[in-house]
BALOBA-1460 file (C-alpha; in Angstrom, 3 decimals):
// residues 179
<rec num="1" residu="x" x="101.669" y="94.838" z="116.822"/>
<rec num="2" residu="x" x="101.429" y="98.780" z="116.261"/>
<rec num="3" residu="x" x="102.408" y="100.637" z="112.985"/>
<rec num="4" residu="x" x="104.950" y="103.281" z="112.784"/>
<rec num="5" residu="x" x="106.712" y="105.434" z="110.628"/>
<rec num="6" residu="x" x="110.652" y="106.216" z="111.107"/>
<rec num="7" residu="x" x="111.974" y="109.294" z="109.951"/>
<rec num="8" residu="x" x="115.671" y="109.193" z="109.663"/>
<rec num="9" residu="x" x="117.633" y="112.526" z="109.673"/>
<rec num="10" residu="x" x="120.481" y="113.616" z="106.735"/>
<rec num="11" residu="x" x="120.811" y="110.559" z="105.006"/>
<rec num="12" residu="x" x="121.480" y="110.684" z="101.531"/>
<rec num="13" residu="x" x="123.206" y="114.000" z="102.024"/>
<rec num="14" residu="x" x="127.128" y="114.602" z="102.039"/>
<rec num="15" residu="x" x="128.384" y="111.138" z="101.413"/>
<rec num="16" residu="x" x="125.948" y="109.417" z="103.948"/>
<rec num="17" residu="x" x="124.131" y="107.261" z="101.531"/>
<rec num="18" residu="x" x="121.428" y="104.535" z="102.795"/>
<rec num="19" residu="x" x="119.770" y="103.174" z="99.757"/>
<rec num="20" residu="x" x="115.979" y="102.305" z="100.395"/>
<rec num="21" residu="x" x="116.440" y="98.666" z="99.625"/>
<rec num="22" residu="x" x="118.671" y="98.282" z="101.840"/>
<rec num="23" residu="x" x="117.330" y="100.378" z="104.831"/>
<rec num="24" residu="x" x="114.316" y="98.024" z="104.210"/>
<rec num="25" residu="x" x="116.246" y="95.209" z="104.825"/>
<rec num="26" residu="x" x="117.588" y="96.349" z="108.009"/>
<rec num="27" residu="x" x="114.516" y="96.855" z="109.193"/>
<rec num="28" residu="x" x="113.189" y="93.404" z="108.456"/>
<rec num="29" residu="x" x="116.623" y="92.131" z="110.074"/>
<rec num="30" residu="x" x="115.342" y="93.656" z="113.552"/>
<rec num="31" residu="x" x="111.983" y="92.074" z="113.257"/>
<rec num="32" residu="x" x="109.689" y="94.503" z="111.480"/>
<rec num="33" residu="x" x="106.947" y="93.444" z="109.348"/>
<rec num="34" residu="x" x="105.246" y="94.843" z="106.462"/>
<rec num="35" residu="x" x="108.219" y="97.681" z="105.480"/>
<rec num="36" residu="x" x="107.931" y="100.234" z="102.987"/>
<rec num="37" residu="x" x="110.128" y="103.224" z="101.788"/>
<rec num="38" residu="x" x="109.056" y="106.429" z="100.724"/>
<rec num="39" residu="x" x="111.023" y="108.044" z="98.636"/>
<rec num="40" residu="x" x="115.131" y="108.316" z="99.179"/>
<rec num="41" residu="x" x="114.605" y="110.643" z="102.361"/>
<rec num="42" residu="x" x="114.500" y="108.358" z="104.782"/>
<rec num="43" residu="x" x="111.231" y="107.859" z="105.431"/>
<rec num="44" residu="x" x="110.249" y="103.878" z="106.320"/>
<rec num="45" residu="x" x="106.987" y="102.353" z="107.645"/>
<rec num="46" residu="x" x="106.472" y="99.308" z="109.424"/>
<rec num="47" residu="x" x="104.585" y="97.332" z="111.949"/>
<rec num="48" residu="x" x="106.542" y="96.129" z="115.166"/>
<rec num="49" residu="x" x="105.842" y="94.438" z="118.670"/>
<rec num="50" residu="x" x="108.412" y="96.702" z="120.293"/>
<rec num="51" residu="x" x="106.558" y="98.963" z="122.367"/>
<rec num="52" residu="x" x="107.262" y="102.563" z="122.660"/>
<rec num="53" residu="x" x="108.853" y="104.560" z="119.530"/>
<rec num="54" residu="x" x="111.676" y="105.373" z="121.724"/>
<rec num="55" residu="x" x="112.788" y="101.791" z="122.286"/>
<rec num="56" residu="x" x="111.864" y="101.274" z="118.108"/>
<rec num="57" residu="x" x="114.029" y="104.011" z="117.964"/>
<rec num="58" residu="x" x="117.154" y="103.190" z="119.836"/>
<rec num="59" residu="x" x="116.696" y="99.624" z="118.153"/>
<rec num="60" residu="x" x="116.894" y="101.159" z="114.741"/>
<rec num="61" residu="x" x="119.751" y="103.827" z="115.304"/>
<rec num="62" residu="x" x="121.711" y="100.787" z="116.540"/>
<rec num="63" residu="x" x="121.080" y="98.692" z="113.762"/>
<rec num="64" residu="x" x="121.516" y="101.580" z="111.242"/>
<rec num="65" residu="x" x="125.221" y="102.230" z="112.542"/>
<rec num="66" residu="x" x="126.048" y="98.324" z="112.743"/>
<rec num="67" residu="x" x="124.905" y="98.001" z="109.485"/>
<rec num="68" residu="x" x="126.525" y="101.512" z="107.853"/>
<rec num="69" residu="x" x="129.217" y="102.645" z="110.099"/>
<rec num="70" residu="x" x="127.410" y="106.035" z="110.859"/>
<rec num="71" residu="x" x="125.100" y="107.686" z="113.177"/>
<rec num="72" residu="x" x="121.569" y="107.986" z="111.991"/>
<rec num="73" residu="x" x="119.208" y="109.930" z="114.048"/>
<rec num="74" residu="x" x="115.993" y="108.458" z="113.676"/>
<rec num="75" residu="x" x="112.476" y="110.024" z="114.870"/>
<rec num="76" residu="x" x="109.669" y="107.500" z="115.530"/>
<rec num="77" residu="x" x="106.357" y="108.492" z="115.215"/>
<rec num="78" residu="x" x="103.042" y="105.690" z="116.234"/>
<rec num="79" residu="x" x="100.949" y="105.256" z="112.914"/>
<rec num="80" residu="x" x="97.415" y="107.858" z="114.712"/>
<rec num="81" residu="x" x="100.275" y="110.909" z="115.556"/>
<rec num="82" residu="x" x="100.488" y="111.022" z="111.582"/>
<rec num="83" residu="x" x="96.901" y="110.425" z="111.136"/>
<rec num="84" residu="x" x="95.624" y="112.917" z="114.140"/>
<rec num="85" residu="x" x="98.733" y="115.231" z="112.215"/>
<rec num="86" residu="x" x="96.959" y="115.280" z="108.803"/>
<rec num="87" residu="x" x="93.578" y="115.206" z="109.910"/>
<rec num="88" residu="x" x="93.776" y="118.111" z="111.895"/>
<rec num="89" residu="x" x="95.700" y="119.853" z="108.665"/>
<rec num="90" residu="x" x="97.782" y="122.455" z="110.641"/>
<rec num="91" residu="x" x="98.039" y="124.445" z="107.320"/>
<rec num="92" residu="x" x="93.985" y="124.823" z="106.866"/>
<rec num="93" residu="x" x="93.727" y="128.272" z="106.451"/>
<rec num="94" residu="x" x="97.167" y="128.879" z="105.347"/>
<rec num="95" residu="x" x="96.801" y="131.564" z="102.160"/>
<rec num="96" residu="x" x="98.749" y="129.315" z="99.126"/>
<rec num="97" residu="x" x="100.121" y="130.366" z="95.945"/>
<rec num="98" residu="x" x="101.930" y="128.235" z="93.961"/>
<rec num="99" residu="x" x="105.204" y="128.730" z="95.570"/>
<rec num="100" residu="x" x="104.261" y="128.353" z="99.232"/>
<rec num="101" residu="x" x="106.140" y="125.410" z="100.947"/>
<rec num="102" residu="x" x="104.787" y="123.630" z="103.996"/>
<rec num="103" residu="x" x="107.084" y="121.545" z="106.050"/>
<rec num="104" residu="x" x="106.954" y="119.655" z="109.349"/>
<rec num="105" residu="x" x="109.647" y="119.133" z="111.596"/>
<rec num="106" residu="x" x="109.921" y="116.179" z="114.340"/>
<rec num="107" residu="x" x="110.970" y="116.956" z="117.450"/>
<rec num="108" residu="x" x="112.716" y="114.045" z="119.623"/>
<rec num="109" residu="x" x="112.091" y="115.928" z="122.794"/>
<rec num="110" residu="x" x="109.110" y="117.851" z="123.676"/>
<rec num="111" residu="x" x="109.012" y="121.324" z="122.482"/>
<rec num="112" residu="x" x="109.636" y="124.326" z="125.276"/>
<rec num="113" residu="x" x="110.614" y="127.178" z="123.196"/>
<rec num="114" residu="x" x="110.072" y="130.514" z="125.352"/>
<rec num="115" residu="x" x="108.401" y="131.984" z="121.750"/>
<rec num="116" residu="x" x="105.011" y="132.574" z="120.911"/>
<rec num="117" residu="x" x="103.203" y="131.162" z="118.328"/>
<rec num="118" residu="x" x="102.295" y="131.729" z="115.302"/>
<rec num="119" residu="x" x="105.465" y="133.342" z="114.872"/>
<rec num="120" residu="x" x="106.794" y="135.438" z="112.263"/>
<rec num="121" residu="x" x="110.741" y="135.262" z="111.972"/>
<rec num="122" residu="x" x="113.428" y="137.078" z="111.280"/>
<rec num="123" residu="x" x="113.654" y="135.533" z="108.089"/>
<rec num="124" residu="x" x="111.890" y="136.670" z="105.222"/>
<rec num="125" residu="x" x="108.950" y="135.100" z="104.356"/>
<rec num="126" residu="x" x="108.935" y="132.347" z="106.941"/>
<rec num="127" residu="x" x="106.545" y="131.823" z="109.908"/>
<rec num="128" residu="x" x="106.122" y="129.317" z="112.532"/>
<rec num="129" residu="x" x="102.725" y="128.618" z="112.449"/>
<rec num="130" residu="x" x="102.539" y="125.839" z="115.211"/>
<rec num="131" residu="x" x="104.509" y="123.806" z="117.680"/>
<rec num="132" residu="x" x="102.732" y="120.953" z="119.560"/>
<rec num="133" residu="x" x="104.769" y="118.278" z="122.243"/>
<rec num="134" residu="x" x="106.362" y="116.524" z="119.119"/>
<rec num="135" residu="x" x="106.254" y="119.008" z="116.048"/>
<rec num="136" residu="x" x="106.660" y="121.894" z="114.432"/>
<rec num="137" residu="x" x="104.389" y="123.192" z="111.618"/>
<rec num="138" residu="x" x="106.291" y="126.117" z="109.154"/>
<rec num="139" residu="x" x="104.980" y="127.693" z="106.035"/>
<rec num="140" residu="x" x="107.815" y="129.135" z="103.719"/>
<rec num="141" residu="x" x="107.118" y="131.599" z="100.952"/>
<rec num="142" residu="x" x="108.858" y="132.259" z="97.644"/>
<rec num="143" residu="x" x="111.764" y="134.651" z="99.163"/>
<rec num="144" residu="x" x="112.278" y="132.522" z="102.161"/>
<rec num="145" residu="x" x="115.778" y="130.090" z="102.036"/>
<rec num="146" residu="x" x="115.048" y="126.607" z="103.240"/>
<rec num="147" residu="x" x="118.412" y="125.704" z="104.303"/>
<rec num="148" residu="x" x="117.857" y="129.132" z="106.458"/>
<rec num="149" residu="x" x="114.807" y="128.062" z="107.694"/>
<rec num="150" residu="x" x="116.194" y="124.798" z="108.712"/>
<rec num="151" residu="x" x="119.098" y="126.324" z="110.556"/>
<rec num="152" residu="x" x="116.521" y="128.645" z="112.845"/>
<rec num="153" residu="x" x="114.508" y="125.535" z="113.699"/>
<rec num="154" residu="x" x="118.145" y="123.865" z="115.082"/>
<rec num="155" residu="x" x="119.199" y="126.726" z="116.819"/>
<rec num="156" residu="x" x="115.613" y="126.964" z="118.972"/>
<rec num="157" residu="x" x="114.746" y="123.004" z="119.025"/>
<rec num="158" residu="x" x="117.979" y="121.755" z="119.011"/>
<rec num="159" residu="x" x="120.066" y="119.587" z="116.087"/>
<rec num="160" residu="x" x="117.887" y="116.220" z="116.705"/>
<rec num="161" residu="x" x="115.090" y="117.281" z="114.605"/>
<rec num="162" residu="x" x="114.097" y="116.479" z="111.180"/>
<rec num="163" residu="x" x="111.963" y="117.866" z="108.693"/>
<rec num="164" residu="x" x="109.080" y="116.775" z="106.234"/>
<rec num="165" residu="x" x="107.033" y="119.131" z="103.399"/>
<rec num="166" residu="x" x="103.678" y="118.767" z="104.080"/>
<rec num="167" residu="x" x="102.944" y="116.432" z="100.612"/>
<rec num="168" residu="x" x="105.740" y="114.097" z="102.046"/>
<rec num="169" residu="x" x="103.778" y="113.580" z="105.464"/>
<rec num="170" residu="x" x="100.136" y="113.663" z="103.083"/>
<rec num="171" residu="x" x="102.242" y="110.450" z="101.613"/>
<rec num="172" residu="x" x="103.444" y="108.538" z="104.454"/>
<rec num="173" residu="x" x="99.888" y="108.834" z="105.967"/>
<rec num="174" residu="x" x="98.577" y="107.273" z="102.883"/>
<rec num="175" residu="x" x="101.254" y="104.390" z="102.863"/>
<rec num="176" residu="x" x="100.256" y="103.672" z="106.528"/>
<rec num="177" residu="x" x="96.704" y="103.472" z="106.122"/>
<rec num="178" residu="x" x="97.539" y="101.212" z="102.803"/>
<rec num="179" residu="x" x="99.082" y="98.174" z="104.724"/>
């Protein structure tokens, strides 16, 4: 049995509701044990026999549009990426005030941008800081847009990514190492 943490993309956004509850229970229906929600962003770990997170993957995004009648993009991510993620902290260093953001964003395929990192944009107040095989590491500061930001990652990593602040991925770690 491994642990795992699913991170599903746009839900709760534009009509495309999943309550928690009931994401939980679709999870139990495909065999998952010990599930837990964090917060209404999609963000559900678990323990399951299936091996790899792409086939936990697949078996979710299935289940998710039998279950809602949508597509659900769903990133899979083994219990020590998150752990190896947060202890290495790829934001030590990073200069804070109280309106820095730190995000994540989860890549489904391995990352081959041609750009070098870290990275300042063209967007204002928003660097790339790191990008490892399945992440992305971005600090925004107080003039920087999200939804901009969010948009810049698509249009170099592609639309099958999805993306975290730093205090969400503190959380999930926490969760994981709970059960």
């Amino acid at each position: 049995m491994s642990r795992y943490v699913a991170l599903l993309r746009g839900i709760n956004l534009g009509g495309r509701t999943i309550k928690m509850d009931a994401l939980r229970q679709v999870c139990e229906a495909q065999g998952f044990k010990h599930v837990r929600t964090l917060l209404a962003s999609g963000n559900v770990v678990f323990d399951s026999k299936t091996g790899s997170p792409a086939a936990v993957s697949g078996k979710l995004e299935a289940a998710l549009k039998a279950a809602f009648g949508f597509e659900v993009h769903v990133i899979v991510r083994r219990a020590g990426e998150i752990q190896a993620l947060v202890v290495g902290d790829p934001f030590k260093g990073v200069k804070m005030t109280p309106k820095t953001r730190l995000y994540v964003t989860f890549l489904s395929e391995p990352a081959r941008p041609k750009l070098k990192f870290p990275k300042k944009t063209v967007l204002e107040d928003f660097e790339i800081i790191r990008v490892s095989q399945g992440q992305v590491c971005t600090v925004l500061g107080p003039k920087a847009a999200s939804t901009d930001a969010l948009d810049f990652l698509e249009k170099i990593f592609g639309k099958n990514i999805t993306t975290r602040n730093w205090n969400t991925i503190q959380k999930i770690h926490a969760l994981m190492q709970s059960l």
